[in-house]
DRENSEKE-263964 format. One record per residue (C-alpha): residue number from 1; residue in one letter; x, y, z. Coordinates in Angstrom, 2 decimals, always signed. Layout:
REC     k   r        px        py        pz
REC   NUM   A         X         Y         Z
...
END
This chain:
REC     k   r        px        py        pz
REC     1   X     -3.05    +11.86    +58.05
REC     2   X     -5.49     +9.05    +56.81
REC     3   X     -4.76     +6.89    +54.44
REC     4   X     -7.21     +8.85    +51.53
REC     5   X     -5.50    +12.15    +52.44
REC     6   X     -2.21    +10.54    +51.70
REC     7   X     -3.46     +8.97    +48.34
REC     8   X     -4.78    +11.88    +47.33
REC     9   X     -1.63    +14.32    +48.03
REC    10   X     +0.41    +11.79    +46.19
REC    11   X     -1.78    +11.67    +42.87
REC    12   X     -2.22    +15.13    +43.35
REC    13   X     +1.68    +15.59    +43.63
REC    14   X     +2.29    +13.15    +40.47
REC    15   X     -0.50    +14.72    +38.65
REC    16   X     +1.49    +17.97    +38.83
REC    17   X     +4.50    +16.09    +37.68
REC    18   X     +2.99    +14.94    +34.69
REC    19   X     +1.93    +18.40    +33.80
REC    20   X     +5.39    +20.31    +34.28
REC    21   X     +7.31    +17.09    +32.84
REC    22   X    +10.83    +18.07    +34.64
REC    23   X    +11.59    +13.70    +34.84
REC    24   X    +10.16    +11.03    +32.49
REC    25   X     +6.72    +10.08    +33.20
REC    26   X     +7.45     +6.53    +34.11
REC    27   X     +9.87     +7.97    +36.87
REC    28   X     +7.16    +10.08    +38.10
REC    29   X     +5.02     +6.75    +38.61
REC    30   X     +7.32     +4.54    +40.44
REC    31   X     +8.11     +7.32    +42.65
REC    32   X     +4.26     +8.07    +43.59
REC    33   X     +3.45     +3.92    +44.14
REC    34   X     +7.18     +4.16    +46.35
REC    35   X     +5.95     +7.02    +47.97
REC    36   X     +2.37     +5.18    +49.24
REC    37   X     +4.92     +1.93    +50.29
REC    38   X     +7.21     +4.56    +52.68
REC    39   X     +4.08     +5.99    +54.11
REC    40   X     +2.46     +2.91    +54.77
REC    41   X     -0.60     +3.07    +52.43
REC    42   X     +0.56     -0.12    +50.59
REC    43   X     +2.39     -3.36    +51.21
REC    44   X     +5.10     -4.49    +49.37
REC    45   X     +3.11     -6.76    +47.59
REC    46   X     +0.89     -4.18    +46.35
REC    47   X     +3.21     -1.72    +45.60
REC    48   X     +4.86     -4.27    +42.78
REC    49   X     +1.31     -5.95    +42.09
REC    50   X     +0.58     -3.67    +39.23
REC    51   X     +3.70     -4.70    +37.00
REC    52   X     +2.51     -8.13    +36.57
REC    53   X     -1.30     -6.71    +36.32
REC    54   X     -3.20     -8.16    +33.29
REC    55   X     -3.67     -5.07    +31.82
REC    56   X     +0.31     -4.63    +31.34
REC    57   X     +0.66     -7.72    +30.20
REC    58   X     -2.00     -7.20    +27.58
REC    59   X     -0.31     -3.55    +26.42
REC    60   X     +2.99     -5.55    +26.01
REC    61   X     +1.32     -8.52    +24.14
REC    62   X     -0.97     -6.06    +21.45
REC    63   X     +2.54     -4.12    +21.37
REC    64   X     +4.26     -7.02    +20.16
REC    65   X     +1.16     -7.75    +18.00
REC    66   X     +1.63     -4.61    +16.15
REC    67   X     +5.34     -5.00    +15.54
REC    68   X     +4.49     -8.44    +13.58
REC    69   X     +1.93     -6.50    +11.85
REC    70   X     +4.36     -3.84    +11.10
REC    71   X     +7.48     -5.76    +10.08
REC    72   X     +5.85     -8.47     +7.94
REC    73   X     +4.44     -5.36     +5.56
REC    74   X     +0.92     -5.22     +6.75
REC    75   X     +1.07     -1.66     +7.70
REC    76   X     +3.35     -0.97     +4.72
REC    77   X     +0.25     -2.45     +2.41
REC    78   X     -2.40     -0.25     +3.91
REC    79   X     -0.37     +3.11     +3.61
REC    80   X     +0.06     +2.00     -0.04
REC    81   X     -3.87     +1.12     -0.80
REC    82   X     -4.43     +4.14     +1.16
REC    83   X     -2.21     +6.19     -1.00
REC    84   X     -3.09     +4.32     -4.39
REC    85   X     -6.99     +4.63     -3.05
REC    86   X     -7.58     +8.60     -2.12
REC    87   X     -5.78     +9.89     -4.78
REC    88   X     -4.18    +13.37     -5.06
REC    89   X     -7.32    +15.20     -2.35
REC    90   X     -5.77    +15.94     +0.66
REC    91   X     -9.53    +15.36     +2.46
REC    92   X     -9.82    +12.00     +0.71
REC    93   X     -5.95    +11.28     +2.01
REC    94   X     -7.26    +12.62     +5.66
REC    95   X    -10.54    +10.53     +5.74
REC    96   X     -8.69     +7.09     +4.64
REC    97   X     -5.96     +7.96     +7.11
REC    98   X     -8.31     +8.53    +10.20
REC    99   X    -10.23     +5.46     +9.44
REC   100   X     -7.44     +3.14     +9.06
REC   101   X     -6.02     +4.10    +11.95
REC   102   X     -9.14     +3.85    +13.56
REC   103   X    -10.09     -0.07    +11.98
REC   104   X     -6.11     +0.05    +13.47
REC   105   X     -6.71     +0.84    +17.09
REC   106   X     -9.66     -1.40    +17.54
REC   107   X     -8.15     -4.67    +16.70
REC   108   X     -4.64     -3.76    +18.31
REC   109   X     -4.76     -1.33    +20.81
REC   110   X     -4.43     +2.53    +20.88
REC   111   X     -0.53     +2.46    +21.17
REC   112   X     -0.32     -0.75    +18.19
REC   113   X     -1.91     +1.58    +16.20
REC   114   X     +0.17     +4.45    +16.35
REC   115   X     +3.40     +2.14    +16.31
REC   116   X     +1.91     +0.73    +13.12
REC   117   X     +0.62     +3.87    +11.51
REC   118   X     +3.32     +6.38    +12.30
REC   119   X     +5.66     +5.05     +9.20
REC   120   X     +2.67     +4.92     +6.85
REC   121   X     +1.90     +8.49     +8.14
REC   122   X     +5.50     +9.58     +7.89
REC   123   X     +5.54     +8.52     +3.92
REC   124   X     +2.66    +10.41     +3.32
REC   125   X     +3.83    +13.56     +4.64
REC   126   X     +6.90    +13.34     +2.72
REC   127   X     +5.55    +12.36     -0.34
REC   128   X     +2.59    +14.26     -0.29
REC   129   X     +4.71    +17.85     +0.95
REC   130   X     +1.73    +18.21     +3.58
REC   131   X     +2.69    +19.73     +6.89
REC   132   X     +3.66    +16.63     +9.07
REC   133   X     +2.12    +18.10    +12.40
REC   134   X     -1.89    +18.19     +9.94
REC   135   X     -1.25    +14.36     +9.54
REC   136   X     +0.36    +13.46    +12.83
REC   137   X     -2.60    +14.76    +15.19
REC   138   X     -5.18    +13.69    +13.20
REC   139   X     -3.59    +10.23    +13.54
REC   140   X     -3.55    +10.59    +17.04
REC   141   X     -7.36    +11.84    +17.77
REC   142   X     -8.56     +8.83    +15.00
REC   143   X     -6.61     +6.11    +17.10
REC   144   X     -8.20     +7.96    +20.53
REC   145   X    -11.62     +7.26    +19.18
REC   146   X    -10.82     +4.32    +17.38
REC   147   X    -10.15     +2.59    +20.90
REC   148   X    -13.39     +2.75    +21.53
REC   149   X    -14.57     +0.68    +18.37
REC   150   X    -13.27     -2.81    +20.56
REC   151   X    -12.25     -4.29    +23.62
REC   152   X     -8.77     -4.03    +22.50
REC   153   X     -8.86     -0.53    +22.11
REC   154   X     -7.84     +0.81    +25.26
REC   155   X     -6.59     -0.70    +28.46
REC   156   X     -9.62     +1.54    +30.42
REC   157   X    -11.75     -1.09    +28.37
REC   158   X    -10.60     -4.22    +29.50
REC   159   X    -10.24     -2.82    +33.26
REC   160   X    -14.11     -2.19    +32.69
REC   161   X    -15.13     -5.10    +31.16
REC   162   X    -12.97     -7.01    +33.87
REC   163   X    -14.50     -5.36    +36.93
REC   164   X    -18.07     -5.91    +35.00
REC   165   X    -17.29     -9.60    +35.14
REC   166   X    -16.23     -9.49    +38.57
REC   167   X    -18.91     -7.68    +40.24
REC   168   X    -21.57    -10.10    +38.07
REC   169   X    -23.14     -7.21    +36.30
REC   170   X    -22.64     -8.60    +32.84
REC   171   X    -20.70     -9.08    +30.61
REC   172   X    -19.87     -6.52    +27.40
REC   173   X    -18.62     -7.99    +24.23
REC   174   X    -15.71     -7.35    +22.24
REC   175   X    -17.42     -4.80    +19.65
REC   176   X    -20.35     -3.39    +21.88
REC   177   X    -17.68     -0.33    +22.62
REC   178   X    -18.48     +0.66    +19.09
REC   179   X    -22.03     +1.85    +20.16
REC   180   X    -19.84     +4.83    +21.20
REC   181   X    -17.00     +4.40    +19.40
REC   182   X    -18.26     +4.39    +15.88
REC   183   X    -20.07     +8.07    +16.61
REC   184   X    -17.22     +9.30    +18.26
REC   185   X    -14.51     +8.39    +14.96
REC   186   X    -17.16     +9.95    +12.74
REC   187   X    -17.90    +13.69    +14.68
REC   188   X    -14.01    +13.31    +15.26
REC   189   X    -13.56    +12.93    +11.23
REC   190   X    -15.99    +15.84    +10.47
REC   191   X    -14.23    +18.71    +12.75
REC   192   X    -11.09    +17.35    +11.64
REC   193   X    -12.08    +18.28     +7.95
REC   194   X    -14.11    +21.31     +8.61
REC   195   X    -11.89    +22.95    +11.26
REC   196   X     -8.94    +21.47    +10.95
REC   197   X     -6.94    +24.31     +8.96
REC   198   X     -8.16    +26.42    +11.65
REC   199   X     -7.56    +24.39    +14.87
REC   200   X     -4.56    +21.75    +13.61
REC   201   X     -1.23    +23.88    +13.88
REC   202   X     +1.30    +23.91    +10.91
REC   203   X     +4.53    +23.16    +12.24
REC   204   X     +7.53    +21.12    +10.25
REC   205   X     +9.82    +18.96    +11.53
REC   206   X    +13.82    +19.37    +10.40
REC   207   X    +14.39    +15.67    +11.07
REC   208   X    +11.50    +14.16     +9.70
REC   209   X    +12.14    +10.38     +9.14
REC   210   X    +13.16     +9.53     +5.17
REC   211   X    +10.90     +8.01     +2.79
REC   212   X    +12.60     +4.56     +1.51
REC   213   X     +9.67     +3.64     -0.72
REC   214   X    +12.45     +3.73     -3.38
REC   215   X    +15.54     +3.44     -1.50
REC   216   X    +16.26     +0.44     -4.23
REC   217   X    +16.17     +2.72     -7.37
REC   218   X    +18.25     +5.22     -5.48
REC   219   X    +21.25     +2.35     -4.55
REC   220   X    +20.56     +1.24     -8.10
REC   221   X    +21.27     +4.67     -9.75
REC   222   X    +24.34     +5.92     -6.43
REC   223   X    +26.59     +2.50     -7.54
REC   224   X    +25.05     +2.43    -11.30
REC   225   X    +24.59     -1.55    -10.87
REC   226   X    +22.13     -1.15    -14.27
REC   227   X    +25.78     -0.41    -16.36
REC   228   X    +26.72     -3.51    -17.96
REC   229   X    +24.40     -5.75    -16.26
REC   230   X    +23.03     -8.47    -18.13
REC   231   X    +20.82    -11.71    -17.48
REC   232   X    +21.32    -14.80    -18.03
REC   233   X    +18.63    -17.84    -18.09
REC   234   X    +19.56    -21.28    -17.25
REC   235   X    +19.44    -24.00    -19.97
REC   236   X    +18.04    -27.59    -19.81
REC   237   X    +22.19    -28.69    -20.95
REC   238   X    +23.85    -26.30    -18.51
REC   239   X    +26.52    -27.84    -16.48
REC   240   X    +25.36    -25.67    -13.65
REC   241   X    +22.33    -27.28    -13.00
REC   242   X    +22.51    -29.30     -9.65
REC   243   X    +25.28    -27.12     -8.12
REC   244   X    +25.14    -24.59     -5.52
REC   245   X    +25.13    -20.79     -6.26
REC   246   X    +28.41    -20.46     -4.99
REC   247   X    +30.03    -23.08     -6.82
REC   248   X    +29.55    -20.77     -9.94
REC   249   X    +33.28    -19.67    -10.88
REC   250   X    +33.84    -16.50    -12.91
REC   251   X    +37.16    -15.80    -12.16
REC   252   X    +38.05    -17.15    -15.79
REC   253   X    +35.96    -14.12    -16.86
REC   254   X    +38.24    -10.82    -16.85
REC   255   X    +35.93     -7.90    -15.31
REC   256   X    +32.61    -10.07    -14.96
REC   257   X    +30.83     -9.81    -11.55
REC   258   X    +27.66    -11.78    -10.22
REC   259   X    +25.13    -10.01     -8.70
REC   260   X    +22.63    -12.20     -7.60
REC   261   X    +21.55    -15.58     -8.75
REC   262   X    +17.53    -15.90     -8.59
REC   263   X    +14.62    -18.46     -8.81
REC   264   X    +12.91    -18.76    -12.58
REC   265   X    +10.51    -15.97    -12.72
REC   266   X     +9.79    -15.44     -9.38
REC   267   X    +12.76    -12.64     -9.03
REC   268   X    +13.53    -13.98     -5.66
REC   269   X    +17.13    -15.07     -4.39
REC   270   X    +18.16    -19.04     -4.73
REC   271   X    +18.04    -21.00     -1.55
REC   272   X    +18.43    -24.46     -3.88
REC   273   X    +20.51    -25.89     -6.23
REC   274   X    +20.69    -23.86     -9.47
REC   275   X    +18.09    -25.65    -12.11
REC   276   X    +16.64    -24.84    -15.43
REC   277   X    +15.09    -21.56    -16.21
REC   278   X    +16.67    -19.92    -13.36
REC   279   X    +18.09    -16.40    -13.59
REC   280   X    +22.03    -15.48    -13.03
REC   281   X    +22.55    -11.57    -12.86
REC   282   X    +26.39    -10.79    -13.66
REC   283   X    +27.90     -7.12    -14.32
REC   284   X    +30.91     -7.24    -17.09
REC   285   X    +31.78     -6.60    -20.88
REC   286   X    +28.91     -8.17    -23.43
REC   287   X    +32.36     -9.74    -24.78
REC   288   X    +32.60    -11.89    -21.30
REC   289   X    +29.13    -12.19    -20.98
REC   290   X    +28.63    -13.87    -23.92
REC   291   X    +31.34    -16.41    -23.72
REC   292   X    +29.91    -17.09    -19.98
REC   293   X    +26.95    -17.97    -21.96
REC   294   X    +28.72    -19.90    -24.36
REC   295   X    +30.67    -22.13    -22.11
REC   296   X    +27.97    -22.68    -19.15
REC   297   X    +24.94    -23.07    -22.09
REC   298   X    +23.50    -20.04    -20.68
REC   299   X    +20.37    -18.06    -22.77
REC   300   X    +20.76    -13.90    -22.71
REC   301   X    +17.94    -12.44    -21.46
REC   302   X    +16.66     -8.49    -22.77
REC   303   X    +16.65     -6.25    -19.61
REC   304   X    +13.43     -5.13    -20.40
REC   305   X    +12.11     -8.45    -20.39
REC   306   X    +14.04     -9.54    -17.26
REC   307   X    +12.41     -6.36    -14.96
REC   308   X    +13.52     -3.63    -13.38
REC   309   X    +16.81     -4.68    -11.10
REC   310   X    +15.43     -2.86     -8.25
REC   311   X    +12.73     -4.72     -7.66
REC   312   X    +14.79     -8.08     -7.83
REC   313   X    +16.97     -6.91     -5.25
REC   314   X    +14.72     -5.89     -2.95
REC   315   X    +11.88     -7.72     -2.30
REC   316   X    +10.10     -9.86     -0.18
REC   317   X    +12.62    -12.41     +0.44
REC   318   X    +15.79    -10.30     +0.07
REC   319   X    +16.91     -6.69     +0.38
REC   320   X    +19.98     -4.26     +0.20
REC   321   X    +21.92     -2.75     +2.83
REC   322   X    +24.59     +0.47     +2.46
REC   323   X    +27.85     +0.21     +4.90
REC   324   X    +30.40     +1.83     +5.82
REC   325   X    +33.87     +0.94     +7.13
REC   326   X    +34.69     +3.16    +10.17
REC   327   X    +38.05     +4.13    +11.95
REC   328   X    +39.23     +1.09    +13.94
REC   329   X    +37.59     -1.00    +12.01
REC   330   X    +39.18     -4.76    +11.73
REC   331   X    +37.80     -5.53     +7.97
REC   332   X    +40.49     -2.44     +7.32
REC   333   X    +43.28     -4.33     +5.19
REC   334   X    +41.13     -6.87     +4.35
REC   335   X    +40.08     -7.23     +0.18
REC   336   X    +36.71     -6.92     -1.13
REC   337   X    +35.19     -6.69     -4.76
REC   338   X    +31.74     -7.03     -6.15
REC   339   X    +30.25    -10.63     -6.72
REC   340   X    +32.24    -11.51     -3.07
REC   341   X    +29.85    -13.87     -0.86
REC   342   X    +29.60    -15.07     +2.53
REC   343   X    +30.69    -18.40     +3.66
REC   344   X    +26.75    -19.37     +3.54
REC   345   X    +26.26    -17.73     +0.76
REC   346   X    +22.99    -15.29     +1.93
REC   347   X    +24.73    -11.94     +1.75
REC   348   X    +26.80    -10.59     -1.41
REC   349   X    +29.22     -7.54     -2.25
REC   350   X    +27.18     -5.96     -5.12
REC   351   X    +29.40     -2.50     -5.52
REC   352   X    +32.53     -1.19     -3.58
REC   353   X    +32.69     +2.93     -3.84
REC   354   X    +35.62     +5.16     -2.84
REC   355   X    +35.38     +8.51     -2.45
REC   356   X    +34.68     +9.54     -5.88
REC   357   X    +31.38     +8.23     -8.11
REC   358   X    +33.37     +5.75     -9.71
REC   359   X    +32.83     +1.58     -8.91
REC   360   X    +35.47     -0.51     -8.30
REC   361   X    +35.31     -3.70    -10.27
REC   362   X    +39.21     -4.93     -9.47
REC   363   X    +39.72     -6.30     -5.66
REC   364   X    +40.24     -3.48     -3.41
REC   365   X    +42.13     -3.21     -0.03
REC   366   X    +39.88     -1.75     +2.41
REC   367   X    +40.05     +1.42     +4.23
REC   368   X    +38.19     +3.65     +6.71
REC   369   X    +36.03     +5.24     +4.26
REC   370   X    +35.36     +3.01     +1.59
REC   371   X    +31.42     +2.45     +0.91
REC   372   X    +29.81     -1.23     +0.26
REC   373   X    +27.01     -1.94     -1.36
REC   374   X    +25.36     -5.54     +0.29
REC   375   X    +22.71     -7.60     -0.78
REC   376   X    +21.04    -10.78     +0.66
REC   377   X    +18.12    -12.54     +2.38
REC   378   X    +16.70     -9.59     +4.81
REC   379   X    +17.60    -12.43     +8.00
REC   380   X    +21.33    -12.62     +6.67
REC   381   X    +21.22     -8.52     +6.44
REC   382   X    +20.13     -8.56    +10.49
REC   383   X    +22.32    -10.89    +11.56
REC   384   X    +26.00     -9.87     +9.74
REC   385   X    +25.31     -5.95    +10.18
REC   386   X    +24.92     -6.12    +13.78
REC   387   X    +28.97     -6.42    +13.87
REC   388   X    +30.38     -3.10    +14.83
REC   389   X    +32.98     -3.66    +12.05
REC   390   X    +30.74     -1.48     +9.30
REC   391   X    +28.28     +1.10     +9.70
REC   392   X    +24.87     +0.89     +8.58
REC   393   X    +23.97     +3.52     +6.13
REC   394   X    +20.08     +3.09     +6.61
REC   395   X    +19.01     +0.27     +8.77
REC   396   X    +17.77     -2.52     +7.20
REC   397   X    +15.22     -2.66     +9.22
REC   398   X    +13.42     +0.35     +8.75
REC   399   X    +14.06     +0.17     +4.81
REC   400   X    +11.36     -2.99     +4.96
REC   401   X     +9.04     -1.79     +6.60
REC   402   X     +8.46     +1.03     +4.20
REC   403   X     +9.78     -0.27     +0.86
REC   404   X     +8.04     -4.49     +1.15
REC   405   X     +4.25     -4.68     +1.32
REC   406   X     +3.08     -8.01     +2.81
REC   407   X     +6.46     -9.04     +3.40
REC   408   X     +7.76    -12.49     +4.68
REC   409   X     +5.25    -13.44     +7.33
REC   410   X     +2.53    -11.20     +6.31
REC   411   X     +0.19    -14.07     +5.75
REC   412   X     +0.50    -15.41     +9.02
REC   413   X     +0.40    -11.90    +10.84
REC   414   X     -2.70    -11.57     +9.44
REC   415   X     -3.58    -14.96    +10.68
REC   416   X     -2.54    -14.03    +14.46
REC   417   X     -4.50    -11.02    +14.40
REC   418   X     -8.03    -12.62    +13.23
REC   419   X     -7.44    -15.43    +15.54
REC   420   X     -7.05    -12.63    +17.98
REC   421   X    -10.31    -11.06    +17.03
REC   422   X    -12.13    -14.32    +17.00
REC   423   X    -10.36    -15.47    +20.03
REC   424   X    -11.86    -12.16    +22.02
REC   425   X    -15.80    -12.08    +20.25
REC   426   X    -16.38    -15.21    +20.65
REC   427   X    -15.04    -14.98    +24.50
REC   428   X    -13.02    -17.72    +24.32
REC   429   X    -10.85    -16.85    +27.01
REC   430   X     -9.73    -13.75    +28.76
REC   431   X     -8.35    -10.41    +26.39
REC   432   X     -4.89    -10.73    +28.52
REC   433   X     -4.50    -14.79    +27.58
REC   434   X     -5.63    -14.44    +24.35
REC   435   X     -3.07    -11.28    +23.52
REC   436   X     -0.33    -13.16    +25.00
REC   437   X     -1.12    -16.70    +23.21
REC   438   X     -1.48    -14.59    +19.69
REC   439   X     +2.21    -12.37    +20.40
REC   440   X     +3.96    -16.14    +21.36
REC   441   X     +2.57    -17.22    +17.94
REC   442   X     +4.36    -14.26    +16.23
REC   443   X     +7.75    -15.42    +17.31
REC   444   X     +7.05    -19.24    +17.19
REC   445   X     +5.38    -18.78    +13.31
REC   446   X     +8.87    -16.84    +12.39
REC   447   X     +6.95    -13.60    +11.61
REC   448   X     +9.34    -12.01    +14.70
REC   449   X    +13.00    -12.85    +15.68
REC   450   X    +13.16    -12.43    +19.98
REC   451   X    +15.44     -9.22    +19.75
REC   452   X    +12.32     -7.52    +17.55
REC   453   X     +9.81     -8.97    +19.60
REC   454   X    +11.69     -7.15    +22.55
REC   455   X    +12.22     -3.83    +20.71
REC   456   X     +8.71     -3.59    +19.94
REC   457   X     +7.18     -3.19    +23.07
REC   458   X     +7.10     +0.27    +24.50
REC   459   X     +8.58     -0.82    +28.17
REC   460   X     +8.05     +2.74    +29.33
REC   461   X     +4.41     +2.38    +28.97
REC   462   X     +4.02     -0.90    +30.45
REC   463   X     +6.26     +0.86    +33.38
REC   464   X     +4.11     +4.35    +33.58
REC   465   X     +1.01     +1.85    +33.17
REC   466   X     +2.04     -0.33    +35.45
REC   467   X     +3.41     +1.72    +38.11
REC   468   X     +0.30     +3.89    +38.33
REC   469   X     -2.06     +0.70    +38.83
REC   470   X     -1.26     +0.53    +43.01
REC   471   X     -2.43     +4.18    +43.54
REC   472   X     -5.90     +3.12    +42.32
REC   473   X     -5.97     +0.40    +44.65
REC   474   X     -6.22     +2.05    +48.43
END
């Protein structure tokens, strides 16, 4: 057999694959470039050639892209406009959907898009009670035409624009796709909304994700942290000013907790030394409380004028985490009570719960079981719940990207991505260099730890992507 008749049996074979899905799609791939090395049809070299192709390297950059964008709140932000925005018409919610996802796919890639949107999409299907599988395809076909707004869009793009260059044809800019693109979103929009009743199927999910747009009011209300919790300003003649927050000492104080200790008005947790005007949050008798205040020169603050605890909980800066202490566990025997810090200081015991609805203010023994309530900067949250000594409730994780719009790092995320755009119109250098210099940024700016730059990219695209690139090449 000739080399084409071989090629062409093996896509044939893989095609068929695909279709009947009996292994992953990534397997299928390797096996069909494998299969071209054993016959002879490619070299080694070739057969491995496509996993370090530019066009992988570029999914796996936008990918990364997209997880900044998604962490730091962006997406979180534009799910909330969109929702604030289109009001209670299901059309209006469809349009704004499509053409965010759309605006979505162009800048970061078919596959950012979805990664970025599927959350946003998620809370507006539970929110909204509409059928999941009318929201989720739409999302789809908007980020399909979408890629075709950009350069970024879709990795067929680049490869075109690439082989353009190349062959000295000319070369097409980063937002002449949208000549077709732009058409394509808007026909796509209108049979969407005239047909779509028709043509989308209805079909609910029994493990659709959970909305945590108010996961804090729901800890708030489960382990009643609003009962007997009072505020407490800073005065100018308070011997706390200048010390740390752990260096404040309630154990004088029969039944009073603290709960968080926070900067002035800004409602966000101290990282300095305590100093006038800032805010200390303690749980305990009004008895207590005011002779706290008495002693430590301390001003009593009205709730309503202090906020809703929730939101000073969770916010930008810090956030709330749910555990519980399995079988086996080696924090079992160990004591915990509310107002309990770390050694540093960045992650607090705000409620401990056993069995029954009511909190335990006294120090309790621990036991397989027992439920804490945790609060602290969202890096502390990461980094001490990643012990298998607790479980996590609801991961932290997950909780901020739904529940903090423009987060920590959204301002520079945003940053990345228009230096990305500019980077790529202006045709600085090549899409591939330019996507990895902007996903290096997101890690090296803070807006992504290395363990969430790694989670974020899809490797079984890159691999199906990548894999499939040496069958194209005989």
């Amino acid at each position: 057999m000739t080399q084409i008749v071989i090629t062409l049996s093996v896509i044939m074979a893989a095609m068929v694959l695909f279709a009947w899905n009996p292994v992953p799609a990534a397997v299928v791939a390797v096996c069909a470039s494998l299969a071209l090395y054993f016959t002879g049809v490619l070299t080694m070299q070739q057969t491995l050639s496509g996993f370090g192709d530019p066009v992988v390297i570029l999914i796996a950059a936008l990918l990364a892209i997209a997880t900044g964008l998604e962490i730091s709140g962006v997406g979180t932000w534009a799910g909330q406009l969109l929702m604030r925005h289109a009001g209670k018409s299901h059309t209006r919610r469809l349009v704004a959907l499509m053409i965010v996802a759309a605006v979505f796919s162009g800048l970061i890639g078919m596959n950012g898009a979805v990664a970025a949107m599927l959350p946003v999409t998620v809370v507006v299907a539970v929110r909204t009670g509409a059928v999941p599988s009318r929201l989720m395809m739409p999302l789809a076909f908007a980020c399909l035409t979408g890629s075709k707004l950009t350069l970024l869009g879709s990795p067929v793009n680049v490869i075109a624009a690439t082989l353009a260059d190349e062959a000295a044809v000319g070369h097409i800019g980063f937002f002449e796709w949208a000549i077709l693109g732009v058409p394509l979103l808007i026909g796509t929009i209108i049979i969407i909304i005239l047909f779509g009743r028709w043509l989308l199927p209805e079909r609910r999910s029994q493990s659709i994700p959970a909305d945590f747009s108010a996961h804090a009011h729901t800890l708030v209300e489960q382990y009643q942290l609003e009962d007997g919790l009072h505020h407490l300003r800073v005065r100018e003649t308070s011997p706390l000013i200048g010390k740390s927050k752990d260096a404040v000492d309630l154990t004088g104080y029969a039944d009073l907790h603290m709960v968080a200790v926070l900067e002035g008005d800004a409602a966000t947790p101290l990282q300095r030394a305590i100093a006038q005007d800032d805010l200390l949050l303690v749980r305990g008798s009004a008895e207590m409380v005011g002779r706290l205040a008495l002693d430590m020169h301390l001003a009593v603050r009205e709730a309503e004028e202090a906020g809703p605890v929730a939101e000073v909980l969770l916010s930008r800066a810090s956030g709330m985490a749910e555990v519980v202490i399995p079988m086996r566990s080696k924090m079992i025997g160990q004591t915990a009570f509310p107002g309990m810090a770390t050694e540093d200081g960045d992650l607090m015991v705000l409620a401990v719960q056993r069995g029954d609805d009511k909190m335990r203010q006294e120090p309790l023994v621990l036991r397989a079981g027992d439920h804490l309530l945790l609060q602290g900067t969202w890096k502390a949250l990461d980094r001490y719940l990643a012990d298998p000594k607790v479980l996590v409730v609801d991961s932290p994780e997950v909780v901020k990207k739904q529940a903090v719009a423009l987060g920590h790092g959204a301002g520079r995320a945003i940053a990345i991505l228009l230096l990305l755009v500019l980077l790529l119109a202006f045709n600085i250098v090549p899409a591939p260099i330019a996507a990895v210099i902007c996903a290096a940024l997101m890690v090296v700016t803070r807006v992504l730890t290395l363990p969430q730059f790694y989670r974020g990219i899809d490797w079984n695209t890159c691999i199906l992507i990548g894999a499939m690139i040496p069958p194209a090449m005989p």
